[in-house]
C-alpha positions in Angstrom: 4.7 35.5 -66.0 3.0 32.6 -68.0 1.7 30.8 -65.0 -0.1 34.8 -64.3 -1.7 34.7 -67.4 -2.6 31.2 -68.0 -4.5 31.8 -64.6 -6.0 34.9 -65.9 -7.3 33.1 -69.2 -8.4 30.2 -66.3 -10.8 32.5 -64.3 -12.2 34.4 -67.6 -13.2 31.2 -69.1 -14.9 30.5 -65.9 -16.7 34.1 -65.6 -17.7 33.2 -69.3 -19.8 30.4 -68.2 -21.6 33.4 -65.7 -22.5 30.5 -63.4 -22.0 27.1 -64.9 -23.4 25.4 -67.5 -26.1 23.4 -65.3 -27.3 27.6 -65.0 -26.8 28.1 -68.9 -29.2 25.0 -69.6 -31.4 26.8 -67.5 -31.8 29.8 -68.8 -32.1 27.9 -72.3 -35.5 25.4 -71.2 -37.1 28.7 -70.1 -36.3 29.6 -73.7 -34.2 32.4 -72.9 -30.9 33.5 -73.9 -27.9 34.3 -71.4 -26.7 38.0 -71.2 -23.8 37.5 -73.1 -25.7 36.1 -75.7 -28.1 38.8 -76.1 -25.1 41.2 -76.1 -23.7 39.0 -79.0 -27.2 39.2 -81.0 -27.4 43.0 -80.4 -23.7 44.4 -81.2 -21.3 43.7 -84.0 -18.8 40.7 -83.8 -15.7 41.6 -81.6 -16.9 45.6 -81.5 -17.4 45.1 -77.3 -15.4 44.6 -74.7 -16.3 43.0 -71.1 -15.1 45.3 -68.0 -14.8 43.8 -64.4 -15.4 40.4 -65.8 -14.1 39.3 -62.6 -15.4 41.2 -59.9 -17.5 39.2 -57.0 -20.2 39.8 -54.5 -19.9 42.1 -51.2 -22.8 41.1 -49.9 -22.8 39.6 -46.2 -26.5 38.3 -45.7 -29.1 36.3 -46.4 -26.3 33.1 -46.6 -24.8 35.1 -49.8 -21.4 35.1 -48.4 -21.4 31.2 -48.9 -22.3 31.4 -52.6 -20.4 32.4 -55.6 -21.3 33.6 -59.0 -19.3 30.7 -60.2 -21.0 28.0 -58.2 -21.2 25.1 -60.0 -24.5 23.8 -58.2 
């Protein structure tokens, strides 16, 4: 049961990142903020709660199937 939810706390930390941070740093030099982060500025401290933090893609074109939201590149 720990090894179940370690890997649970594994794969939100990496949905947190919502792409990597080479795609956080990007968002940043355009001087904008990430959606989470506008979510933070907008809402009270801990008053929301993510759903589906871990759902993917179902799209099968334009190469999409080969790319993840969770790329690093």
């Amino acid at each position: 049961m720990r090894d179940i939810v370690k890997e649970l706390e594994e794969r939100r930390s990496v949905a947190r990142l919502g792409g990597g941070e080479k795609r956080i740093e990007a968002q940043h030099a355009r001087g904008k903020l990430t959606a989470r982060e506008r979510i933070e500025l907008l809402l009270d401290p801990d008053s929301f709660e993510e759903i589906d933090m871990l759902v993917e893609h179902d799209c099968h074109t334009y190469g999409i199937p080969k790319k993840k939201i969770n790329d690093k590149d």
